[in-house]
C-alpha positions in Angstrom: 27.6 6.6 -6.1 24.0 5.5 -5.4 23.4 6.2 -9.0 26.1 3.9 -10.4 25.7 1.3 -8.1 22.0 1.4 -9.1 22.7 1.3 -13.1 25.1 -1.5 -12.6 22.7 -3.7 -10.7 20.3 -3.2 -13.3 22.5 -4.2 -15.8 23.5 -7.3 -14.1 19.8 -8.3 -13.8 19.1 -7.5 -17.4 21.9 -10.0 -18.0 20.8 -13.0 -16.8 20.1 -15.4 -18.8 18.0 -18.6 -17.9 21.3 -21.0 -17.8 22.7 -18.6 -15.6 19.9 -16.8 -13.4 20.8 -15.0 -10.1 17.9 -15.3 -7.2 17.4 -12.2 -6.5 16.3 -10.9 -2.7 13.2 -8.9 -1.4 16.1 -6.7 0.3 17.8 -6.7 -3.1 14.4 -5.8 -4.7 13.9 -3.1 -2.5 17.2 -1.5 -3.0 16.8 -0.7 -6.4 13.3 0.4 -6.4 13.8 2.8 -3.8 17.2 3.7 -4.7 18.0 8.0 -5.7 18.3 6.7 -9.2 14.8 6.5 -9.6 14.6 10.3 -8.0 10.8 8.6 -6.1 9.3 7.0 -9.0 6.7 9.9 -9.6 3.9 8.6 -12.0 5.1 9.3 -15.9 8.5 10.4 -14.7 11.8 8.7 -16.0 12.1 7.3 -12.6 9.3 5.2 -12.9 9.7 4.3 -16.5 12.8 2.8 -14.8 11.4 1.0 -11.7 8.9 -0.2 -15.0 11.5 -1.7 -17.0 13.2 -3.1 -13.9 9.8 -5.3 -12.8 9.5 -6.2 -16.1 12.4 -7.7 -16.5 12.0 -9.6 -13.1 8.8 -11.0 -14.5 10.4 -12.0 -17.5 13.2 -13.7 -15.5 10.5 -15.8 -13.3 9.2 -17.2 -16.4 5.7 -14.2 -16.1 4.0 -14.2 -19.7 3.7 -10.8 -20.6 0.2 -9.7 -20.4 -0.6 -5.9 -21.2 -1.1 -4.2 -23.9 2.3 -3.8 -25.3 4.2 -6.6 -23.7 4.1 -6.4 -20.2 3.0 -3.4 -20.3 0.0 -1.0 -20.4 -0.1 2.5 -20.5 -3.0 4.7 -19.6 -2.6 8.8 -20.2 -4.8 11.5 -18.3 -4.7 14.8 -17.2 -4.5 16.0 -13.3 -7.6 16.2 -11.6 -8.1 19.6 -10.9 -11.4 19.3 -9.0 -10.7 16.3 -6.4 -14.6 15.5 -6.8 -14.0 15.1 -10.6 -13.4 12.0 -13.0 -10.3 11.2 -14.6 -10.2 11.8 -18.0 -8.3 8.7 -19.2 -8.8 9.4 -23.2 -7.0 12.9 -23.7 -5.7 14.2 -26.8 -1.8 15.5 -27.3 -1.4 18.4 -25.2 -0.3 20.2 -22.2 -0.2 18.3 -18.8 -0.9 15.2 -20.4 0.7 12.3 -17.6 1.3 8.5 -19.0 1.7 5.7 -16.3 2.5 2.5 -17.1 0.9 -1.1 -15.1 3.6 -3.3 -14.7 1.6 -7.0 -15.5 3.0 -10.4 -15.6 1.1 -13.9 -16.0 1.3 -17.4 -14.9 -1.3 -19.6 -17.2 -2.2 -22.5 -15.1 -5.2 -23.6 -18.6 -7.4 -23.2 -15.1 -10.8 -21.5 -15.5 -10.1 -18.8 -12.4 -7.6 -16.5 -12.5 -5.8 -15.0 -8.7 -4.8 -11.4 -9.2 -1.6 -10.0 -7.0 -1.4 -6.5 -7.3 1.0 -3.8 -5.3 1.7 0.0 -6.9 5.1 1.0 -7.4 4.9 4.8 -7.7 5.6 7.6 -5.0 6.3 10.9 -4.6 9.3 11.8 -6.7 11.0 15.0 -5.3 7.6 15.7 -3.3 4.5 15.8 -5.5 1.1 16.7 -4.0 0.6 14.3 -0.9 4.2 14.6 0.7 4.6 15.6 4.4 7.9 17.2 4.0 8.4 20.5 4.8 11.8 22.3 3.6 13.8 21.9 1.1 13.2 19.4 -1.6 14.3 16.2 -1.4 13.8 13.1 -3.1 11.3 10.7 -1.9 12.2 7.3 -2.2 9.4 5.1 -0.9 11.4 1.8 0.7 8.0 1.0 2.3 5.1 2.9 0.1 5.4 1.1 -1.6 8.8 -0.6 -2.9 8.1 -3.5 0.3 5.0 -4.3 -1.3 6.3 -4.9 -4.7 8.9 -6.7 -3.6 6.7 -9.2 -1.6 5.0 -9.2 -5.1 8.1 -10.5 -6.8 8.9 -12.9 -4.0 5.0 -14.3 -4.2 5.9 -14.7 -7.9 8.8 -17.3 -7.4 7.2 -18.9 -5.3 3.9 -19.9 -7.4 5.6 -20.4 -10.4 4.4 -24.4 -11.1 2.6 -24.8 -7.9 -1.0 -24.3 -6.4 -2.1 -24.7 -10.2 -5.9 -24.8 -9.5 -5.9 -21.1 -10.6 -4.1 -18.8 -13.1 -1.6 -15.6 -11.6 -1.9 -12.5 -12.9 0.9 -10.1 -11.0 0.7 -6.6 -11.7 2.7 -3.3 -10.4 0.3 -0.6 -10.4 1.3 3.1 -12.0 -0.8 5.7 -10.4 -1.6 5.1 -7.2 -0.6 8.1 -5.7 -2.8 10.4 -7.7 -5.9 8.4 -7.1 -5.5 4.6 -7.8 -5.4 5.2 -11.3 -3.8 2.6 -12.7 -5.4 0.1 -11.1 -8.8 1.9 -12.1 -7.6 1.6 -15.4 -7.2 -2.3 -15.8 -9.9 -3.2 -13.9 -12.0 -0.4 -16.9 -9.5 -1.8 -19.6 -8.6 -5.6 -18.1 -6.2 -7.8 -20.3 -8.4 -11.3 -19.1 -11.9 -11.6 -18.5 -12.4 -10.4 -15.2 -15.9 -12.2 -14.9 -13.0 -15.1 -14.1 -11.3 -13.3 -11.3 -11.4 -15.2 -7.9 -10.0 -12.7 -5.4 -7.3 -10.2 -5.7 -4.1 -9.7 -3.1 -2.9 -6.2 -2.3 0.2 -5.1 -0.9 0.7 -1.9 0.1 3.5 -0.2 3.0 4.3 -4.0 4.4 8.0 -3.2 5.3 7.8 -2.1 8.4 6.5 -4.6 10.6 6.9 -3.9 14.3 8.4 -5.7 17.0 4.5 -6.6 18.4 4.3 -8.0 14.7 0.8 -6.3 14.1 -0.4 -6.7 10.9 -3.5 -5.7 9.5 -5.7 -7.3 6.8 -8.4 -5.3 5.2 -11.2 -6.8 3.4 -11.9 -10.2 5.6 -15.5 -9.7 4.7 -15.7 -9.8 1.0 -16.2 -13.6 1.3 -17.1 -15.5 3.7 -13.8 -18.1 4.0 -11.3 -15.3 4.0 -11.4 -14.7 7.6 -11.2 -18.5 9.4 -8.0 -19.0 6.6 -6.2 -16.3 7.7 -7.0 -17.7 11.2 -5.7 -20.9 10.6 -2.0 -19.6 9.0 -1.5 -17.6 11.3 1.2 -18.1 14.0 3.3 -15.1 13.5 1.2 -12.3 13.2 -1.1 -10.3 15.7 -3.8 -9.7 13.3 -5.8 -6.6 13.0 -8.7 -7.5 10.3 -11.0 -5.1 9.1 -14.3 -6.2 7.3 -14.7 -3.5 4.3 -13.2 -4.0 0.6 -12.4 -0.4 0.6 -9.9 1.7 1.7 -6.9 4.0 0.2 -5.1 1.4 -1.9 -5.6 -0.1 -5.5 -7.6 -3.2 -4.1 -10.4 -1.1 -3.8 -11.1 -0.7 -7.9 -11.1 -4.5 -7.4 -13.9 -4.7 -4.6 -15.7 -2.0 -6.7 -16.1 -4.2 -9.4 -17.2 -7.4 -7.2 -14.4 -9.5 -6.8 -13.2 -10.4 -3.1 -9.8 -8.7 -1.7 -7.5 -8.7 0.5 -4.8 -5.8 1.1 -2.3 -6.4 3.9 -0.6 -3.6 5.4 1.8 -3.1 8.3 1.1 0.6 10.0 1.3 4.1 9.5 4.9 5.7 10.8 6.3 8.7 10.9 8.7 8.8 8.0 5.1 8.3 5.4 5.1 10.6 2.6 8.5 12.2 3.8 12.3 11.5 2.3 12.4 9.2 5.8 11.1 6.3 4.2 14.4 4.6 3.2 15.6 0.8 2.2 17.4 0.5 6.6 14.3 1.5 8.1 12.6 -1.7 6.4 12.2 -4.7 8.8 13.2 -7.4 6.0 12.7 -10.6 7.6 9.3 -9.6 8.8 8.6 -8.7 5.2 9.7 -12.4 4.1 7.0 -13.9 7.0 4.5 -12.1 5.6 5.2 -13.4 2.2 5.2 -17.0 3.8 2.2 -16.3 5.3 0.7 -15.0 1.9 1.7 -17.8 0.0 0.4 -20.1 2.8 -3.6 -18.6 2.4 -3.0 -19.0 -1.3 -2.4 -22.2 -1.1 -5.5 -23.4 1.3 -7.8 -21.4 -1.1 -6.3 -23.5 -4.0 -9.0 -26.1 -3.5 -11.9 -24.0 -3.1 -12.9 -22.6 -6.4 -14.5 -19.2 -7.2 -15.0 -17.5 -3.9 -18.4 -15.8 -3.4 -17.9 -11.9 -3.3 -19.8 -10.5 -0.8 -20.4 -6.8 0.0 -19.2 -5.1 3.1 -20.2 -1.6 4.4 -18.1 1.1 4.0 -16.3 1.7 7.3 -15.7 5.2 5.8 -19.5 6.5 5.5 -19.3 6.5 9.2 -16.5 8.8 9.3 -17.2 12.2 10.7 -16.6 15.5 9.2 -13.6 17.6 10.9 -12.0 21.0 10.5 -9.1 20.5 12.9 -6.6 18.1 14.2 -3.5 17.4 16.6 -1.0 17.2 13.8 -0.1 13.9 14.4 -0.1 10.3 12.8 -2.3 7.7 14.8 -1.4 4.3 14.7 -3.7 2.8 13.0 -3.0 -1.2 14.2 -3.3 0.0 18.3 -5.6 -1.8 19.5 -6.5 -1.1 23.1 -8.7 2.1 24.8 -7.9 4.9 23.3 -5.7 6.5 19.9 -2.5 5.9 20.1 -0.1 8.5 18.6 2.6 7.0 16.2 4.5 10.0 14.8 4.5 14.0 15.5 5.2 16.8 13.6 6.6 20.2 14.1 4.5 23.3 15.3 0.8 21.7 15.5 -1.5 21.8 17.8 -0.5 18.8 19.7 3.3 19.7 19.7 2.8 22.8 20.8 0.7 21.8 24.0 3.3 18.7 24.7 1.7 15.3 23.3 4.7 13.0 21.9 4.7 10.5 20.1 3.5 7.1 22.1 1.0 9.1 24.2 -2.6 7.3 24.2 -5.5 10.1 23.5 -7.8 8.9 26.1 -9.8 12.3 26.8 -10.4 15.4 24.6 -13.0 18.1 26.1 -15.8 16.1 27.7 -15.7 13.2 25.8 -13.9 10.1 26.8 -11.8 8.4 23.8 -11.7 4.9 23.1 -10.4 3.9 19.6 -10.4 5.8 15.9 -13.9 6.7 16.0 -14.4 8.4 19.2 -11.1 10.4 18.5 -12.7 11.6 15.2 -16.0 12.4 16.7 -14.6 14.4 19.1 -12.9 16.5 16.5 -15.6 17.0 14.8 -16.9 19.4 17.2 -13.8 21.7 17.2 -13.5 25.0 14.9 -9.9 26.5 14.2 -9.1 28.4 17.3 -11.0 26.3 19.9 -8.9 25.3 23.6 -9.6 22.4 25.1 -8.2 19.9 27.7 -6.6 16.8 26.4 -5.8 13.6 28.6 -2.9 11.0 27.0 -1.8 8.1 28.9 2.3 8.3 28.9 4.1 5.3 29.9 0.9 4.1 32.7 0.1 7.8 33.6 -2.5 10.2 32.8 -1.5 13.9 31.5 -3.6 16.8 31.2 -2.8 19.6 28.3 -4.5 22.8 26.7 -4.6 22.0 23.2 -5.4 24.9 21.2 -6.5 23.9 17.3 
């Protein structure tokens, strides 16, 4: 049934015509992006040559000028890494193993001399590629927040800029690739369709459907000129930001901070259902997803006056990261804020599991050293080897708890 329901809404989409267009929803957006149909939108698969053809058919419908290499479209082929410390290969010859993704990449042509670039990848896991959390049998992994939320913010971004804020071009494009190593977005910024020397700042979207009810939102980037942060200050009155200074991180904005143009990717937390066939279209706080679109649209809009932004460089908050052999087994939430490391999500049969720690205990003590946010926790791994003990304090609910965690 989920198939047919998802053929026919395609169909109806494909035929609207402009005397007789139908708005279409972020929720409705969602639904077909992360419906079975698309069996998780694996890169080169016939589930994302769908979900390819679907966003380019919404561009064409919002009046986007196609702008890749073949229409809206451009395809990049490679072969799997098989050493994670090598290149991609993007020029391959026919032949085994040979994968072809395809950047989704609509335009709206302002005749203005700066171009704004909105970007959010629209592949996943498929039926559990390398990267998925599941354990058992397969299943198929549909994505509703990594990343269908963010293209569909995309999409809604895209009506709403169409003949306003004209001080700069929009170029929107749905990234292929992420997944495997932010390929596609590697790709364009290698093989771009516009003169990138033109680029102002690029917008990332990526897992935004599931803000929570303390509406913590993060924004990465805030450093990579110096007007971002004191804008998003001045929209904001929705939203307990998290911002973070560095341009990169593990999305597709970061190919456009490594080529020295500013960025911002917004992002609403880590949860338990990531990478796993949880991630589905009810578990997706909607309205929140349509603030942060408001919100969005509302920087875009105070930067319109402004010109080029300066780019500015930003250390990389992940050289400091320490080296570890061992964890809990366990998803941190990344937006916490207060003393400690906050645990978001468990799994079966790990180290912290076993020893007790549920999900919504605070890490505040592991061994002799005393934890007080990301870093500390990571430290403090670092000096563990598989098959250490050690004492572990967690706040629960205003108490503290002592296990014996062994790793």
């Amino acid at each position: 049934m989920k198939y047919a329901i998802a053929s026919l809404f395609l169909m109806f989409l494909m035929s609207c015509t402009t005397e007789n267009k139908r708005v279409v929803s972020i929720k409705d957006d969602v639904a077909f992006l992360a419906s079975d149909a698309l069996e998780g939108r694996q890169t080169g698969s016939n589930g994302e040559q769908k979900a390819a053809k679907y966003i380019s058919e919404r561009f064409k419908d919002l009046g986007l000028q196609p702008k890749g290499t073949d229409n809206y479209f451009q395809t990049f082929s490679f072969r799997p890494k098989t050493d994670p410390h090598q290149a991609v290969n993007y020029t391959v010859k026919d032949g085994d193993s040979t994968i072809t993704g395809t950047n989704v990449i609509g335009y709206i042509d302002n005749k203005a001399e700066h171009t704004i670039i909105i970007g959010a990848h629209y592949d996943h896991l498929g039926l559990g590629a390398e990267g998925s959390l599941h354990r058992g049998e397969t299943a198929i992994h549909n994505g509703a927040d990594d990343n269908a939320s963010g293209v569909a913010v995309l999409l809604n971004l895209a009506s709403k800029l169409k003949a306003v804020n004209t001080k700069n071009n929009y170029l929107f494009m749905a990234f292929s690739g992420e997944e495997m190593g932010l390929l596609g977005s590697n790709y364009f910024v290698k093989n771009p369709t516009i003169d990138t020397k033109n680029a102002n700042y690029m917008i990332n979207m990526d897992m935004v459907g599931r803000l929570k009810q303390d509406s913590t939102l993060a924004v990465y980037g805030v450093g990579t000129s110096p007007m971002l942060k004191q804008t998003l200050k001045a929209h904001n009155t929705s939203f307990k930001l998290v911002q973070k200074e560095s341009g990169v991180g593990p999305s597709d904005h970061t190919s456009f901070y490594n080529a020295d143009i500013p960025v911002l990717h917004f992002f609403t937390g880590q949860h338990e259902d990531y990478h796993k066939p949880g991630d589905d279209i009810e578990k997706l706080n909607y309205e929140g997803m349509q603030t942060i679109s408001n919100y969005i649209f509302e920087v875009i809009t105070d930067l319109d006056n402004n010109g080029k932004l300066p780019f500015r460089a930003t250390k990389n908050e992940s050289d400091a990261v320490p080296k570890f052999e061992v964890g809990l087994g366990v998803t941190p939430d990344y937006l916490f804020d207060g003393k400690g490391m906050r645990i978001d999500g468990t799994r079966a049969d790990t180290p912290a599991t076993n020893a007790g720690i549920q999900k919504g205990d605070i890490v505040i003590k592991m061994g002799d050293s005393n934890i007080s946010d990301m870093m500390s926790y990571m430290q403090a791994l670092s000096t563990y080897k598989k098959g250490d003990t050690t004492k572990v304090v967690v706040n629960r609910n205003g108490e503290e708890v002592e296990v014996e965690v062994t790793f």
